[in-house]
Structure formats: C-alpha cells, structure tokens
DRENDO-1510 file (C-alpha; in Angstrom, 1 decimal, always signed):
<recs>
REC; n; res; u; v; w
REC; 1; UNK; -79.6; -78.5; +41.1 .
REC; 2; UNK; -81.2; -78.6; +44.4 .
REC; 3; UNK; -81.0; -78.0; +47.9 .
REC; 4; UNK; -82.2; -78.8; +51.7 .
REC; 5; UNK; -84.9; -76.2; +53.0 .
REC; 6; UNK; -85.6; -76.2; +56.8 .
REC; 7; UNK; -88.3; -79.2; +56.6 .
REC; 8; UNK; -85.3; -81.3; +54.7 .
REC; 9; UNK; -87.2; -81.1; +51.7 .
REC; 10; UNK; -84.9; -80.8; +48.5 .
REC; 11; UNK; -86.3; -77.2; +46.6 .
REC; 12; UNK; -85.2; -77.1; +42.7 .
REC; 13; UNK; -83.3; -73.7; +42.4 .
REC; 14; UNK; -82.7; -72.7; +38.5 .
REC; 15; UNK; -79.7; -70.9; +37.4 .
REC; 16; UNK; -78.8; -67.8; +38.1 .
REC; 17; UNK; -79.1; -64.7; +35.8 .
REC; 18; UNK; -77.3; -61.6; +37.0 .
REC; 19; UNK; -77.4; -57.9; +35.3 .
REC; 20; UNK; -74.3; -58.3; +33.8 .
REC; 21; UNK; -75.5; -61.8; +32.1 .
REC; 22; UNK; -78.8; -60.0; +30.6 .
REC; 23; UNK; -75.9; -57.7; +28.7 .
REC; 24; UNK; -75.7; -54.6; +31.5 .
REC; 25; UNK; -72.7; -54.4; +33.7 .
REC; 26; UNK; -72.8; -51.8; +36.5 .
REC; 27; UNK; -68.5; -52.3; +37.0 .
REC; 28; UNK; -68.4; -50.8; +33.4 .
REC; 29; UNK; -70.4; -47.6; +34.1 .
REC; 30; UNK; -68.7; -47.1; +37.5 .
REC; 31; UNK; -65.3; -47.7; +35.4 .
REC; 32; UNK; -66.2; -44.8; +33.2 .
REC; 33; UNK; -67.4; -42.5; +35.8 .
REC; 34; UNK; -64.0; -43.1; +37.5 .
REC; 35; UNK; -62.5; -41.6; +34.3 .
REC; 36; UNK; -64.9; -39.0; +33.5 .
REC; 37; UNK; -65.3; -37.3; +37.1 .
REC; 38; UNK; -61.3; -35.6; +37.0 .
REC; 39; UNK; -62.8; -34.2; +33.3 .
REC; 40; UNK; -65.8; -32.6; +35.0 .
REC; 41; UNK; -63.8; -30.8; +38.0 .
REC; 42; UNK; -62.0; -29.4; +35.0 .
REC; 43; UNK; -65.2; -27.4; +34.3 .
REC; 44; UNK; -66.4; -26.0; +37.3 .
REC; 45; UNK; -66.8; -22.6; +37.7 .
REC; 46; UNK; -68.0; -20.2; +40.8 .
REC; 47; UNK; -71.7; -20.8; +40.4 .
REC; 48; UNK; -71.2; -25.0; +41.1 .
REC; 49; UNK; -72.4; -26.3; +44.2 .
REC; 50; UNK; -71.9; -30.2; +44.0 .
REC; 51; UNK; -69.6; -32.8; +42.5 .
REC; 52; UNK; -71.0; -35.1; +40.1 .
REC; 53; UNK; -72.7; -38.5; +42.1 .
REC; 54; UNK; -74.8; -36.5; +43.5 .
REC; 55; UNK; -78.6; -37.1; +42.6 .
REC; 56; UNK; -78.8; -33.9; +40.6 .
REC; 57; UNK; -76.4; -31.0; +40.2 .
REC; 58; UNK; -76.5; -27.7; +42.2 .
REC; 59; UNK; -76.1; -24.1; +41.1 .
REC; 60; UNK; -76.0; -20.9; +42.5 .
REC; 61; UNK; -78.9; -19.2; +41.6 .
REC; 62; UNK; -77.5; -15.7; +42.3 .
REC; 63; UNK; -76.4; -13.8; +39.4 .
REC; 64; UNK; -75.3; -10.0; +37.9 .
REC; 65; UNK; -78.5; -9.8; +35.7 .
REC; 66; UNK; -80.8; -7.1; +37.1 .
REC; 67; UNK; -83.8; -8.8; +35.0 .
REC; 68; UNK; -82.3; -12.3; +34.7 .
REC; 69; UNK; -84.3; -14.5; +32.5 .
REC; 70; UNK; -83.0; -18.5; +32.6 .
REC; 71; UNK; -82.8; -19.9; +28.9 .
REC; 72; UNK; -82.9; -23.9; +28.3 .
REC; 73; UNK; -82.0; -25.8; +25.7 .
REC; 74; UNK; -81.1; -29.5; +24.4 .
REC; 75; UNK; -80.0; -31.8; +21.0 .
REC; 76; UNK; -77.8; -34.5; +20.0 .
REC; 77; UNK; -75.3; -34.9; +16.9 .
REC; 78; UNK; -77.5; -37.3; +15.3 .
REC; 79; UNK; -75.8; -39.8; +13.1 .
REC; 80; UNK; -72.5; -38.1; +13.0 .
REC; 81; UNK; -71.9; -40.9; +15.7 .
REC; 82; UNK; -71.9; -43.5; +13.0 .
REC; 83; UNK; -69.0; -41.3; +11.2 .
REC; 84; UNK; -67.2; -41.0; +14.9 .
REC; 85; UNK; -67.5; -45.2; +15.5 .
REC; 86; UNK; -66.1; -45.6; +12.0 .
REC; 87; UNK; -63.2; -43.2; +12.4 .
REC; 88; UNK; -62.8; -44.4; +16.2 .
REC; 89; UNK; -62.8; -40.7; +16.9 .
REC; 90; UNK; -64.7; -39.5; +19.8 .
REC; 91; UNK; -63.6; -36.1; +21.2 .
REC; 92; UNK; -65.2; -34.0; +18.6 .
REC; 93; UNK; -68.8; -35.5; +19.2 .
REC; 94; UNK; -69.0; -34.1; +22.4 .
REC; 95; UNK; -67.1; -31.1; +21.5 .
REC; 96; UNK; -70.0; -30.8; +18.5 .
REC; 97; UNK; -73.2; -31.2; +21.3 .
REC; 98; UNK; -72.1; -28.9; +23.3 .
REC; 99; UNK; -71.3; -25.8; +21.2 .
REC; 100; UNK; -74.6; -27.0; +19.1 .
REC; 101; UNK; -76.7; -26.0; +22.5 .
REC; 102; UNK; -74.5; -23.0; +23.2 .
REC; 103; UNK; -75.1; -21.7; +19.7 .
REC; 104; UNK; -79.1; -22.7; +19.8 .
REC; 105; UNK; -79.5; -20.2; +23.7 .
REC; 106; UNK; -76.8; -17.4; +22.1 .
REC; 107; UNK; -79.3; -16.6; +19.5 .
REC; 108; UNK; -81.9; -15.4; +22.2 .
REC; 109; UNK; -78.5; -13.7; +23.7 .
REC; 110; UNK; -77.8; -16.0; +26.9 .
REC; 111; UNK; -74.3; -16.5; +28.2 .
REC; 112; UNK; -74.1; -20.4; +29.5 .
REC; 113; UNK; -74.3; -21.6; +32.5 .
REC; 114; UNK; -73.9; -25.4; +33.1 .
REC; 115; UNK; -74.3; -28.4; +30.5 .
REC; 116; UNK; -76.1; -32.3; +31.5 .
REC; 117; UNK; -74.9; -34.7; +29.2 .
REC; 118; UNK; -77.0; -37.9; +28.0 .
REC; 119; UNK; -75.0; -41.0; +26.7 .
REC; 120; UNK; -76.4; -44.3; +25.7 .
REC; 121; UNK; -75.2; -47.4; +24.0 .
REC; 122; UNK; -75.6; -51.3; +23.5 .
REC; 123; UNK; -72.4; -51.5; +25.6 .
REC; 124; UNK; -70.7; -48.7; +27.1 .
REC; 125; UNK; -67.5; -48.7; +26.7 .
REC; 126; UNK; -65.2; -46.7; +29.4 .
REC; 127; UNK; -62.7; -45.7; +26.8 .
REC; 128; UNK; -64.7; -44.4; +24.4 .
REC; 129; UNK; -67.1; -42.4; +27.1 .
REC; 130; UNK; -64.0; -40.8; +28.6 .
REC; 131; UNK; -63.0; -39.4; +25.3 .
REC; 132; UNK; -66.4; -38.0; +24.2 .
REC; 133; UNK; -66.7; -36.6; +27.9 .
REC; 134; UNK; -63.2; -34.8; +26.9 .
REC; 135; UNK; -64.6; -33.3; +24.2 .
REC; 136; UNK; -67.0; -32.0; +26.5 .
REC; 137; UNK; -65.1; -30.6; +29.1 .
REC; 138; UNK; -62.8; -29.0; +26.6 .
REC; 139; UNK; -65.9; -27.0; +25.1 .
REC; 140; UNK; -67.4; -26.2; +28.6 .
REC; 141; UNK; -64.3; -24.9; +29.9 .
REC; 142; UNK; -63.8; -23.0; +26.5 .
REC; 143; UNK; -66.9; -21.3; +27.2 .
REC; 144; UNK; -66.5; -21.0; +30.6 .
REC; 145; UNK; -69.7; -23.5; +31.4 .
REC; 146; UNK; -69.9; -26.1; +33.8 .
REC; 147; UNK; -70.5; -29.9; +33.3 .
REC; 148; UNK; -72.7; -30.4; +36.5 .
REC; 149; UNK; -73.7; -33.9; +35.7 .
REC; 150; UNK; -75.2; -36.3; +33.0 .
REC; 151; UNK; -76.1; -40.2; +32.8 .
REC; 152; UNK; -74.8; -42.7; +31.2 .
REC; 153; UNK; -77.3; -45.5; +30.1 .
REC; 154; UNK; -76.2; -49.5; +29.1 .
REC; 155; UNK; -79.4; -50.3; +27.1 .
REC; 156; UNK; -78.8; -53.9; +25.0 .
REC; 157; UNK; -81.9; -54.2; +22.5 .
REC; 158; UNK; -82.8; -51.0; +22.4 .
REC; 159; UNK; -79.1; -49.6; +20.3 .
REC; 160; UNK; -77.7; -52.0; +17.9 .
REC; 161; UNK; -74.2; -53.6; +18.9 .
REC; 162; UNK; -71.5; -51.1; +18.9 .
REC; 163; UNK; -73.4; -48.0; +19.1 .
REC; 164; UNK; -73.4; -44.7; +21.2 .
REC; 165; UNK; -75.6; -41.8; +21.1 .
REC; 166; UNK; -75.6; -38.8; +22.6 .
REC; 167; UNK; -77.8; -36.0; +24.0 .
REC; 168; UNK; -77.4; -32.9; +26.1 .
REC; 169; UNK; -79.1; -30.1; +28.3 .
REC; 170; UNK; -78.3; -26.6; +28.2 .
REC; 171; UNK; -79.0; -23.5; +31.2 .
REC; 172; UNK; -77.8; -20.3; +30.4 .
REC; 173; UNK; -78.5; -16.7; +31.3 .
REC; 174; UNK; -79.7; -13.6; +30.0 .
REC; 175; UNK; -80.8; -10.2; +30.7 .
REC; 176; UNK; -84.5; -9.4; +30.2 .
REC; 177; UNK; -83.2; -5.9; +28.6 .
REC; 178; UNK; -80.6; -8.2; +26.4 .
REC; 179; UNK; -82.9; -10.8; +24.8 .
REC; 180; UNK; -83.5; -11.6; +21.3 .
REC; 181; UNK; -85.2; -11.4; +18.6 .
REC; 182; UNK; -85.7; -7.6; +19.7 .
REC; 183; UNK; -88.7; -7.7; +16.7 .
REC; 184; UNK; -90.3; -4.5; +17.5 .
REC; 185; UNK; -87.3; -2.6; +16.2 .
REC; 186; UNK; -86.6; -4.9; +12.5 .
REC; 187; UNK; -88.0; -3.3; +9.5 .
REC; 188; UNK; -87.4; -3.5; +6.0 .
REC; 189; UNK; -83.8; -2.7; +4.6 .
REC; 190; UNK; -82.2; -4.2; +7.7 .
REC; 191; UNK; -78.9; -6.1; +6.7 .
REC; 192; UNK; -78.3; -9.6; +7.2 .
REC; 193; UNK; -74.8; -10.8; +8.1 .
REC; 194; UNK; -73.5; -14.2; +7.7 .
REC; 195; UNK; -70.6; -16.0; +10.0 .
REC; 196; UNK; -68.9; -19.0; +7.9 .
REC; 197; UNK; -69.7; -22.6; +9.0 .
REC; 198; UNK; -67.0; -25.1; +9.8 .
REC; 199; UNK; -68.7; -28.0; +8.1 .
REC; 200; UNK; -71.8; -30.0; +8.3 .
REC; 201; UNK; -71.9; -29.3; +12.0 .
REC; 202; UNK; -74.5; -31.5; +13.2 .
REC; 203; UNK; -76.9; -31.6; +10.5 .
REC; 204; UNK; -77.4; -33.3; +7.0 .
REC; 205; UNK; -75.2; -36.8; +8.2 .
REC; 206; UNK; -77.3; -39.4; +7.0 .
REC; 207; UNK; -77.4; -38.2; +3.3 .
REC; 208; UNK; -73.5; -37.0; +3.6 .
REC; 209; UNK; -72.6; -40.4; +4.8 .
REC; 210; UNK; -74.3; -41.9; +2.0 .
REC; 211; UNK; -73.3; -40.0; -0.8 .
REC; 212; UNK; -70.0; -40.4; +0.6 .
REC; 213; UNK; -69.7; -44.0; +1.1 .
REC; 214; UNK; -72.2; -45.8; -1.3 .
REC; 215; UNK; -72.6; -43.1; -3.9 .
REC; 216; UNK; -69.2; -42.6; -4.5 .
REC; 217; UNK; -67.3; -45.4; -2.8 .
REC; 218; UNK; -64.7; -43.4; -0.7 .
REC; 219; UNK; -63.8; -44.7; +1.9 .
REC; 220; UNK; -62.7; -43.0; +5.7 .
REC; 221; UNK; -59.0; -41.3; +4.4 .
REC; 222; UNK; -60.0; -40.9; +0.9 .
REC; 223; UNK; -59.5; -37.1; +0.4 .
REC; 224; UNK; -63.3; -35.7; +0.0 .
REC; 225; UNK; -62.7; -33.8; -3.7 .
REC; 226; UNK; -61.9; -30.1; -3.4 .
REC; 227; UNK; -61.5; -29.9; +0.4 .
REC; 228; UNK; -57.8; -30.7; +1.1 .
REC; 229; UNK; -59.1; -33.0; +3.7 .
REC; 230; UNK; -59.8; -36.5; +3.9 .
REC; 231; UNK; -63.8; -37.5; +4.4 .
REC; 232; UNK; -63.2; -38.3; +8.5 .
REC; 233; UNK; -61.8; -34.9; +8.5 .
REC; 234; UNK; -64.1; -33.1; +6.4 .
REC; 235; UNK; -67.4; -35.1; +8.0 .
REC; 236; UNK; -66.0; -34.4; +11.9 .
REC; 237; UNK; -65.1; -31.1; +11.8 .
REC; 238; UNK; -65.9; -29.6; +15.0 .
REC; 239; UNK; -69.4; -27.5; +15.0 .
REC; 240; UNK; -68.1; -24.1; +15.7 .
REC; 241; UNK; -69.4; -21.9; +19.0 .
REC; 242; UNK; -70.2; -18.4; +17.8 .
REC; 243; UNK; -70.0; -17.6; +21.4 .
REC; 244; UNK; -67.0; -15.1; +21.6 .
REC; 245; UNK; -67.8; -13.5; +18.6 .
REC; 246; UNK; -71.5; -12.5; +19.1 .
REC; 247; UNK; -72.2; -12.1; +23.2 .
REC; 248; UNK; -70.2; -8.9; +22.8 .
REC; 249; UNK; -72.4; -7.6; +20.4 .
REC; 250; UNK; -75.0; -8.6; +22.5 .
REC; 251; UNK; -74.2; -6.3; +25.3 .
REC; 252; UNK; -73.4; -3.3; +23.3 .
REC; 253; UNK; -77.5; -3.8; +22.0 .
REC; 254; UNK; -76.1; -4.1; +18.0 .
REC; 255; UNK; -78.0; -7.1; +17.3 .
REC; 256; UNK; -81.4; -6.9; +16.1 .
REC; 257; UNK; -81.6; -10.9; +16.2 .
REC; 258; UNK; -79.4; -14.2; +15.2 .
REC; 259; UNK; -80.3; -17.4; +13.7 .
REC; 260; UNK; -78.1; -21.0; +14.1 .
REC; 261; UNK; -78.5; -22.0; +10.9 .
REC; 262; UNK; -79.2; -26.0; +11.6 .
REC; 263; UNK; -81.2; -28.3; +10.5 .
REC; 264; UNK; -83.8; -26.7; +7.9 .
REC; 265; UNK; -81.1; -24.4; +6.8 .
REC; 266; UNK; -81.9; -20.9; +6.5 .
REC; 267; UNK; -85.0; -21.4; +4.7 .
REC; 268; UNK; -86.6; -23.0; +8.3 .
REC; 269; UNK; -84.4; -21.3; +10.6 .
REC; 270; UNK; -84.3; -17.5; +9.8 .
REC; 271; UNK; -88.3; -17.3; +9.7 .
REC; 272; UNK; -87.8; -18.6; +13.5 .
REC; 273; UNK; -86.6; -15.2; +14.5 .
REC; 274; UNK; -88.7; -12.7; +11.9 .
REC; 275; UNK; -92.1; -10.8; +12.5 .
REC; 276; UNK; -94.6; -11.8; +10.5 .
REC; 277; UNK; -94.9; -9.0; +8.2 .
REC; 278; UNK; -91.0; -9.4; +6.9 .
REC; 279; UNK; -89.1; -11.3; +4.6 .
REC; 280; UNK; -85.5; -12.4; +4.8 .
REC; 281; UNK; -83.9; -11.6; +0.9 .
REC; 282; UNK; -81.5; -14.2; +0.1 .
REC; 283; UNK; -78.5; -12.9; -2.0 .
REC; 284; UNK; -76.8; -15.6; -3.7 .
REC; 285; UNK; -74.4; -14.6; -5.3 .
REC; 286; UNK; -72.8; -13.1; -2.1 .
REC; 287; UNK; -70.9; -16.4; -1.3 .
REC; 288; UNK; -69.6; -19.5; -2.8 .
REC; 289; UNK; -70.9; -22.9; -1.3 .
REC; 290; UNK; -67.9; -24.8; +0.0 .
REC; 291; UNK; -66.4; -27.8; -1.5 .
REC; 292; UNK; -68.3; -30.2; +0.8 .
REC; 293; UNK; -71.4; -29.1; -0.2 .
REC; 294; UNK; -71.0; -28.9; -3.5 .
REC; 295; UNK; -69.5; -32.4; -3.6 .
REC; 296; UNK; -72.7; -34.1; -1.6 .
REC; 297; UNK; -75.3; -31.8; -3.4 .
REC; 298; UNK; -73.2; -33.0; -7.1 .
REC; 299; UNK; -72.5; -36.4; -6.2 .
REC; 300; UNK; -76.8; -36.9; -5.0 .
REC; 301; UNK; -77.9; -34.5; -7.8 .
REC; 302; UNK; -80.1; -32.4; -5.1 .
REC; 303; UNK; -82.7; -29.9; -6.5 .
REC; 304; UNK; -81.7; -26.5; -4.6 .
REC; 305; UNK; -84.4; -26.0; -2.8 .
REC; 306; UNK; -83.4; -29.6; -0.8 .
REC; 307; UNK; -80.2; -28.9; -0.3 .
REC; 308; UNK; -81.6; -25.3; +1.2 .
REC; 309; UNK; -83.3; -27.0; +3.7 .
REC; 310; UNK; -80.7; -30.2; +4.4 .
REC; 311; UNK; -77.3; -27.7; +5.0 .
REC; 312; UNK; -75.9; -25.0; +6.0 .
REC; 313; UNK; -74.3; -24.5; +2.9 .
REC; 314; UNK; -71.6; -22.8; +4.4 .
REC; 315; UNK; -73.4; -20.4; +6.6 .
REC; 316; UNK; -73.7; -21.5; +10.3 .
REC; 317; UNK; -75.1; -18.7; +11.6 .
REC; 318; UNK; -77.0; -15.2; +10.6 .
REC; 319; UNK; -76.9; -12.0; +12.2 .
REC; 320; UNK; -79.7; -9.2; +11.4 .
REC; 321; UNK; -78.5; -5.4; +11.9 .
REC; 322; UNK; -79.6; -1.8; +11.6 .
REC; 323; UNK; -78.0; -0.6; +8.1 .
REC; 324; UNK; -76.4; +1.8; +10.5 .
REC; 325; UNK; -74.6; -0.4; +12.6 .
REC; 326; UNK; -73.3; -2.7; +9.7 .
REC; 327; UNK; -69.9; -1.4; +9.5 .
REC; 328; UNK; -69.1; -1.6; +13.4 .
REC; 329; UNK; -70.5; -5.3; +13.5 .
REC; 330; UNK; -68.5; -6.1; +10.8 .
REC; 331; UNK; -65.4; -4.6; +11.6 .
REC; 332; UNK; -65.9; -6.1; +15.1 .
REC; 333; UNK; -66.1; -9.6; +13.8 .
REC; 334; UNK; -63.5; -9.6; +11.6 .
REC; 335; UNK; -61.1; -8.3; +14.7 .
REC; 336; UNK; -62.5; -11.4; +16.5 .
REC; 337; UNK; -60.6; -13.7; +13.4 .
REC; 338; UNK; -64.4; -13.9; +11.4 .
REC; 339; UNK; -64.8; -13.9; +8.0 .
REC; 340; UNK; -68.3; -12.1; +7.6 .
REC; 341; UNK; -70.1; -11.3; +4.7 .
REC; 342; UNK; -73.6; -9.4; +4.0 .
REC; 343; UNK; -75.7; -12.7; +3.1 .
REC; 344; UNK; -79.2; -10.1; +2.1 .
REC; 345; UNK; -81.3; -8.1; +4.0 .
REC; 346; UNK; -84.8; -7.6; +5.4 .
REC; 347; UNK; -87.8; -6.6; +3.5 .
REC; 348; UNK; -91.8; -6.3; +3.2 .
REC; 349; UNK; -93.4; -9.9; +3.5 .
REC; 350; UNK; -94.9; -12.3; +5.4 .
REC; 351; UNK; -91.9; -13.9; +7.9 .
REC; 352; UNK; -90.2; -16.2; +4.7 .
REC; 353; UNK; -87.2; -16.4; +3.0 .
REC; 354; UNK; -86.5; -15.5; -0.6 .
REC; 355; UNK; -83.5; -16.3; -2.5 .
REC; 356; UNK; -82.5; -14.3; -5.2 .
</recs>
C-alpha cells in the first residue's frame, strides 16, 4: 500500500498495529471501571476526599488518635485465583484480600482506614473484575474502610491466557498508647488464646489444589471427605476478619499481643510478635485439626512439622493475655459468636515455638 507525499512521490506505509491488536484494549478497562466505580462510592466513609479517576486517592489526615501512628500493609490470595477461575467464582477473592490486610495491621492494633486494590490479567475481563471488586466493597464497607482507588493492568505475555491476580494496600490507624506487641509487659505463664479459622484462608493453595485434584482425583463439586462441603466450597471459603472481635479488646488494653496465623503457621508467625527471651508452648491436644486439613495432610502424607508451617491447621489467629485477664477475654469473645480456646501459653526461651 502506498501513498502521494507533497513532492508526488508514492511513500510505502506498512500496516497498522493498534493497542488493542498487540492484545491490550483500553474500551475493556474503561468498561470495567464503568462497573466498578458505583461499588467504590458504596465504601466511602467521612475521611474520603476524591472519587476514584483521580490520579491518587485523598484522605483526611485528621483523626481522634491523640498519638496517631499510620500502619501499612499489603498481600495477594495467591493461587486461590486458580480455584476462583475454575469455579468461576469471584466475589470471595476480593472478599479474602481484603480482610487478609485487615487482619495482618489488627495485630499491631490499627483500626482501617482505606484499601488500593491491584488487579492484573492476560485479558481483563469486565465481568469478572466487577465481581471481585464486589467482594471488595462488601468487606470494606463491613469494616467500615474505604476503597479509595486501585489499577487495573491488561498485561498479555506476562499472565498466561485466562488468568487474574490480585494484590492490595492497606492504611489504617492506631494509637501510639494502643500498639502491639506491648513486649515489655509478656512473661512467662502468659496464656495464649486461639480464634478458629474458616479454612485455608489465603495460604497453603498450591499443595491443597494438588492433593485435591491430581492426588485424589475430585473434581470442583465433589464433597471434600468429612467437611459437609464440596471442594469449591471448602477451598473458597472466605478468609475471616478478626476485626470486630479483637479491636475492642484492643481499647480496653487486654491484649498483650496477636498473631494472623498465615503463611508459616504458627511456628513462623507467633515468634513474629515474642521477645527474645520467651517461648510460645504449643498444646496439642487442646483442639482437633479440621477435616480439611486432615484430608490434605492424609491424602499428601505430610510430616507434622510441614504441615506446621504450610496451614493454619484450624487456627487463624492467636491472642496472648495476662493469666488474669483470661476469663474476661474469653467470655468477651464468645459474646461476640467466637469459639475460643486456650491453644498454650508463654514460657522461658529464646522467641520459638514448642509443641507439646
């Protein structure tokens, strides 16, 4: 193909390659920012300054703390994606990232503030963003955080076809006089309390989804043995906010410290939040490991001390008291619809865990 320039000369033009023929189309991402931005307004609060198309989010940076001390946080869900574009669910991803970050500032004892999300794929796909972005707003609004903003990324040859991942920042508040670990006042004999998990959470996917569905051949609605549940169920459960249960007991100073028990389990998380010179004591025999677990660690014939460091195992998060302030906690969580239960207690060592 040619064509006259001003001399009358004929100038070769090749063909033309536009961004949407190199595999990124800008009318898809403005298609899902059309369905995301009612979802967002959803979870504005009073401290929100900006809608979202904006360059950057704004916040009021007044607040109630006398000593206020900003606490930042992000993570992803990892390969429970793959679970959520088998099942062609997408809600509980999002739900799942943003309670993950709430949980991981709690345990220092910030409140949130506002949420940035992160989502990337071969091919975005406005459907599919709207509904993770739901999940999002749903768990914002439930913890009465905003979603101020985010960015949503086309990147062909970096993701394989089909998939999504997803990241996302966390702000949140807390009083200098409120923050944990509060280490100068643990000592040996403090008790340890643990709040059930709901699941895997976020951690431990790629081994669950093989055990799952090469080890033992099940397939999506198979029921996962001993759950009730069917293995999409079971494997996206929601990864639970301890938020309403433990900010309370923030305020009211009973908490000596907390750990989100995530990836590393408790062996690498607890030691996150201990002085050096004690030693978290591991009863157990206080709970039973729940079906899911015992199915994945069965089925893949895990030594303990892997499946200790791969899972929960049932425990998503840790809570360390004075011995005197055991009862209260306890009966306060339990009010709140927890299931508690005194996992072990603190003693001489060197800032390990010991399981007896």
């Amino acid at each position: 193909m040619g064509i006259l320039n001003g001399k009358g000369v004929i100038n070769m033009v090749k063909h033309s390659v536009t961004y949407a023929a190199s595999g990124v189309d800008i009318n898809r991402q403005d298609d899902a920012l059309a369905r995301i931005k009612p979802l967002v307004k959803t979870t504005r609060t009073s401290g929100v300054r900006s809608d979202i198309g904006l360059f950057g989010g704004l916040f009021n940076a007044r607040f109630p703390e006398s000593k206020p001390l900003l606490v930042a946080s992000m993570d992803g869900v990892g390969t429970k994606m793959k679970v959520a574009r088998m099942a062609g669910i997408w809600n509980t991803v999002g739900a799942d990232l943003v309670n993950h970050c709430i949980n991981d500032i709690l345990v220092q004892g910030a409140r949130p503030l506002f949420f940035l999300d992160y989502i990337a794929a071969q091919r975005l796909e406005p459907p599919v963003i709207e509904k993770i972005v739901q999940g999002m707003a749903d768990a914002c609004k439930t913890a009465e955080c905003a979603l101020i903003g985010g960015e949503l990324a086309e990147m062909p040859g970096v993701y394989a076809e089909g998939e999504v991942d997803v990241a996302g920042s966390i702000i949140g508040i807390v009083d200098e006089d409120d923050l944990l670990p509060r280490s100068r006042y643990m000592s040996s004999g403090d008790v340890v309390a643990a709040l059930p998990s709901s699941g895997l959470h976020t951690n431990g996917y790629s081994l669950a989804r093989k055990v799952c569905f090469e080890i033992a051949g099940l397939g999506l609605y198979d029921e996962l043995p001993g759950t009730g549940q069917s293995v999409a169920e079971a494997l996206l459960a929601v990864h639970k906010s301890y938020l309403p249960r433990l900010l309370p007991l923030v305020k009211n100073k009973k908490l000596l410290a907390m750990a989100h028990i995530t990836g590393g389990g408790l062996t690498d998380n607890v030691p996150r939040v201990l002085p050096s010179n004690l030693d978290f004591v591991v009863d157990t025999s206080s709970w039973e490991i729940p079906p899911l677990f015992q199915f994945i660690i069965e089925k893949a014939n895990m030594p303990a001390e892997d499946a200790r460091r791969s899972f929960n195992l049932g425990a998503g998060m840790v809570v360390v008291v004075k011995k005197e302030d055991c009862d209260f906690v306890m009966n306060h969580l339990k009010m709140a619809g927890e299931t508690p239960w005194i996992i072990g207690e603190l003693a001489e060592g060197s800032g390990g865990v010991v399981y007896k």
